[in-house]
C-alpha positions in Angstrom: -21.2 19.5 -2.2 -20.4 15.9 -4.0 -20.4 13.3 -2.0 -18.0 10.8 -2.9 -18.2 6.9 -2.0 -15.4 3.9 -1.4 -14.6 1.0 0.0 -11.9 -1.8 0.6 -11.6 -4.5 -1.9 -14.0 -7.0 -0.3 -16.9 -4.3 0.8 -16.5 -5.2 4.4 -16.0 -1.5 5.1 -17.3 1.4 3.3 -17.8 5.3 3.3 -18.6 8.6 2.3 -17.5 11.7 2.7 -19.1 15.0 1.3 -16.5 17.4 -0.8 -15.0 19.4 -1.5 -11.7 16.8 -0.9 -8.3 18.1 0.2 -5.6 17.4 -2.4 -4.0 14.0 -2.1 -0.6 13.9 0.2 1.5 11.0 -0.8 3.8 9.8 2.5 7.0 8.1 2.0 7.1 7.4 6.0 8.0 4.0 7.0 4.8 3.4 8.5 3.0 4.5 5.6 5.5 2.4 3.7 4.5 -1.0 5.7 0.9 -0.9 5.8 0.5 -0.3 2.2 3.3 -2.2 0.8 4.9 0.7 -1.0 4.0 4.4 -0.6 0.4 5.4 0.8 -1.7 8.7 -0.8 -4.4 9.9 1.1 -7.3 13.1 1.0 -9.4 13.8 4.0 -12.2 15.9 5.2 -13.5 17.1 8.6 -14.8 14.8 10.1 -18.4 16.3 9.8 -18.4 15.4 6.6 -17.2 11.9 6.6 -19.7 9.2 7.5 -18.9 5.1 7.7 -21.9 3.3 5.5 -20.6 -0.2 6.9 -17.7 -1.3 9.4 -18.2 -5.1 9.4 -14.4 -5.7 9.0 -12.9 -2.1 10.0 -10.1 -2.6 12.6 -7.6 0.0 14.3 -4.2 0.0 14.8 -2.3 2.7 17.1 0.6 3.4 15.0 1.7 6.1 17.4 0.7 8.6 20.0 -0.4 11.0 17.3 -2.3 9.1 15.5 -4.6 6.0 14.2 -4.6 3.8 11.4 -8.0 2.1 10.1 -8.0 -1.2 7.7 -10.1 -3.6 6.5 -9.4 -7.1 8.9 -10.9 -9.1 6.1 -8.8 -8.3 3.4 -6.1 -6.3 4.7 -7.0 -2.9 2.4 -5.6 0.2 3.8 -8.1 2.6 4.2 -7.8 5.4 7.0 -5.8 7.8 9.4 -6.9 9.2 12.5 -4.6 12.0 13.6 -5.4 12.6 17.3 -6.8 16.1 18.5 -7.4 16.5 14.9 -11.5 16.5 13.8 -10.9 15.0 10.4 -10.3 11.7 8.5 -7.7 11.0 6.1 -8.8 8.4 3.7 -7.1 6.4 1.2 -7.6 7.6 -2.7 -7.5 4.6 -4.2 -10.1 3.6 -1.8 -12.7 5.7 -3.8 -14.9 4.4 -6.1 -15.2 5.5 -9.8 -12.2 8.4 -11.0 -11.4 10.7 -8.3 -10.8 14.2 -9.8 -8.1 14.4 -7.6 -4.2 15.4 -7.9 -1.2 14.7 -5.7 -0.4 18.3 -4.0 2.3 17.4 -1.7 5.3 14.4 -1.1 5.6 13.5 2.8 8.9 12.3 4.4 10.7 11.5 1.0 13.8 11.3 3.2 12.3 7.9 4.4 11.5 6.5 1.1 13.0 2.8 0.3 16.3 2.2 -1.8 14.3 0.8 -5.3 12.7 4.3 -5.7 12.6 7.6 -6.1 9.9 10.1 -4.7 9.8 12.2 -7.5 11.7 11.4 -11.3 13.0 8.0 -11.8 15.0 5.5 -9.5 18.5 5.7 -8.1 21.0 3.7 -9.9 21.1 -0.3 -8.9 22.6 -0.9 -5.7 26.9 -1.8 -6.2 26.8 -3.4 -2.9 23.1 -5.4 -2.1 22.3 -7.2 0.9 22.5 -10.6 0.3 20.0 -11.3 3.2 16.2 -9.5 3.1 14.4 -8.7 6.3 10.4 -7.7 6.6 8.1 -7.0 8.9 4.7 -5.8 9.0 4.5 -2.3 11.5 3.4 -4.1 14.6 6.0 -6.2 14.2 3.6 -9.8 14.8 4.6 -10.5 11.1 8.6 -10.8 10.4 10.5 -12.8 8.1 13.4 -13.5 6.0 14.0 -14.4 2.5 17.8 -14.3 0.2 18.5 -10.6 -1.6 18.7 -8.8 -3.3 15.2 -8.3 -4.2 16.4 -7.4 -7.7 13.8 -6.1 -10.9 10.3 -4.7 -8.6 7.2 -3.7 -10.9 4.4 -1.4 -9.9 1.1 -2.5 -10.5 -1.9 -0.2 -11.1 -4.8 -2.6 -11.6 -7.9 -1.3 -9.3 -7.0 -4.7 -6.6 -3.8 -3.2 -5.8 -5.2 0.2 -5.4 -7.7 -0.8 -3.4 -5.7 -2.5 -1.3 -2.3 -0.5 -1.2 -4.0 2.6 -1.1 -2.4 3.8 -3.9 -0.6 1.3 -6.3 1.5 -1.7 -5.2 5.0 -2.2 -5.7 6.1 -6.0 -5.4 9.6 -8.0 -6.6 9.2 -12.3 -6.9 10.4 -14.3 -4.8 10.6 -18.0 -4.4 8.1 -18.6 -1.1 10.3 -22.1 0.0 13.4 -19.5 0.8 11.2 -17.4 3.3 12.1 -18.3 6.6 9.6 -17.1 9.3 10.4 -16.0 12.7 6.8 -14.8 13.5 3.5 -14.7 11.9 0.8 -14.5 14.7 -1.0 -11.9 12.9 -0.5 -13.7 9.2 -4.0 -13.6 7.5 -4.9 -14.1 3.8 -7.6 -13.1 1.5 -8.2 -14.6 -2.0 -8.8 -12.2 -4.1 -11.7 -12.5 -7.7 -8.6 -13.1 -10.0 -8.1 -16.6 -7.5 -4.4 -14.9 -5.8 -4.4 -14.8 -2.2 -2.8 -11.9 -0.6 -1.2 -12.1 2.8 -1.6 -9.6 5.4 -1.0 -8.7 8.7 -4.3 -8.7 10.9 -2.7 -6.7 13.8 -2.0 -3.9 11.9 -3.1 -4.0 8.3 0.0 -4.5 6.5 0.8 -5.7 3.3 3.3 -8.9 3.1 2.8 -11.4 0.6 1.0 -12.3 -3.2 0.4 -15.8 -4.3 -0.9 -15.5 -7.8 -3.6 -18.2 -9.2 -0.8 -20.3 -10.9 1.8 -20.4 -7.7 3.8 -17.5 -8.6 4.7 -15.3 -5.5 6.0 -11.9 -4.7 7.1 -10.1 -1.6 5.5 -6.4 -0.9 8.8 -4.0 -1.5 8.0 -1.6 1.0 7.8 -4.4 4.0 11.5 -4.6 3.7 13.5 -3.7 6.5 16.5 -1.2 5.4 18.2 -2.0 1.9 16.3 -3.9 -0.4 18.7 -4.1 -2.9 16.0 -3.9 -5.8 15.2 -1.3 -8.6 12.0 0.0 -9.7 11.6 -1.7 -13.2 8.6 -0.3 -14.7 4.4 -0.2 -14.5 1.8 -3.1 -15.3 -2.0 -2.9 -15.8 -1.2 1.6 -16.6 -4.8 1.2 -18.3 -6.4 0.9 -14.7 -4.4 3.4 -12.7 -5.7 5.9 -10.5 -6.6 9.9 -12.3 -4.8 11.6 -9.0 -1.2 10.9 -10.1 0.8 10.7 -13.0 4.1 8.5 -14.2 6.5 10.5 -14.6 9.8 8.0 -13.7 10.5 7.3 -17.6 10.1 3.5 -16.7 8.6 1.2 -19.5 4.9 0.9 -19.0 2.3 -2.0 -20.1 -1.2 -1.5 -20.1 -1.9 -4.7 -19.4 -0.1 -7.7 -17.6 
């Protein structure tokens, strides 16, 4: 059996877990949708053969009755699902180190994916009517804002920080930060990341919010927002760095680098 490694972005959680892997299931649920800031892909294994090498930052958020959610407190990567009743872990693939030999097997809940994006094939058409006000919130709710719509052109980025982070890859529309009016941030935590961004996060729960890149530009996390965001999946930055368990298949442009 190969024993595969990973870890959040920052190393203040890692893990193994010995193979062979279950194929990835990407979920479209909303919760899924607000911890990772887009759409989360996971694999698991009993949990027999799952072992945490370090749990410095690991914190746990009850999402439900049925189940738990696992991320990094430091800096905010989702990493795990505890179903309850259940003796196995479901782990993040882009939380794995090195390529994963993976593939996507099966789309969750694609009923409950957001407005900008399609589960499968490429995007619905723009929005003839968009909400002219944008509400987010992380899951737990300790985290919730608002900021003008529509959210307009959103771009997926593959580069290893956003799948370490997101779980999978990260899909993010700008914004200008002065407009976002905050009704509660009591969980609001950030993390600057090697490239000198900080990302914003939600130290309740885990959830993605908020990038600031090095030179002040800023962009919300699309699948934080609450109902319509208005917005259309654009196209793929950074394709050179993506994850080997999924494909592109939407027909949007693609740039291998930013």
């Amino acid at each position: 059996m190969t024993t595969r490694s990973g870890a959040c972005l920052c190393g203040a959680v890692a893990f193994e877990a010995d193979g062979p892997l279950r194929e990835v299931i990407a979920c479209h649920c909303t919760q899924c949708r607000r911890t990772s800031g887009h759409f989360w892909a996971a694999t698991s294994v009993p949990l027999d053969r799952f072992r945490l090498v370090r749990d410095d930052g690991l914190a746990w958020f009850r999402s439900s009755q049925a189940a738990r959610r696992g991320f990094c407190r430091r800096c905010g990567a989702s990493l795990f699902w505890a179903p309850e009743g259940d003796a196995r872990m479901s782990f993040a693939a882009g939380a794995l180190d090195g390529p994963t030999g993976l593939r996507i097997g099966a789309y969750w809940h694609g009923e409950d994916a957001g407005d900008y994006y399609a589960p499968e094939g490429p995007p619905p058409p723009p929005d003839r009517d968009p909400p002219a006000e944008l509400h987010a919130t992380c899951l737990c709710r300790a985290c919730r804002f608002t900021l003008p719509g529509p959210a307009g052109d959103i771009t997926a980025c593959h580069c290893r920080q956003c799948r370490k982070l997101s779980g999978h890859y990260s899909a993010s529309f700008d914004a200008n930060e002065a407009a976002v009016a905050w009704q509660a941030r009591a969980g609001l935590a950030d993390y600057a990341t090697p490239g000198g961004g900080r990302r914003g996060f939600c130290t309740g729960c885990g959830s993605s919010l908020w990038f600031r890149a090095a030179d002040g530009a800023f962009s919300i996390e699309a699948g934080g927002i609450e109902g319509r965001a208005g917005g259309r999946l654009s196209g793929h930055t950074l394709v050179a760095d993506k994850g080997d368990w999924y494909d592109i298949a939407d027909g949007l442009p693609q740039a291998a680098a930013w």
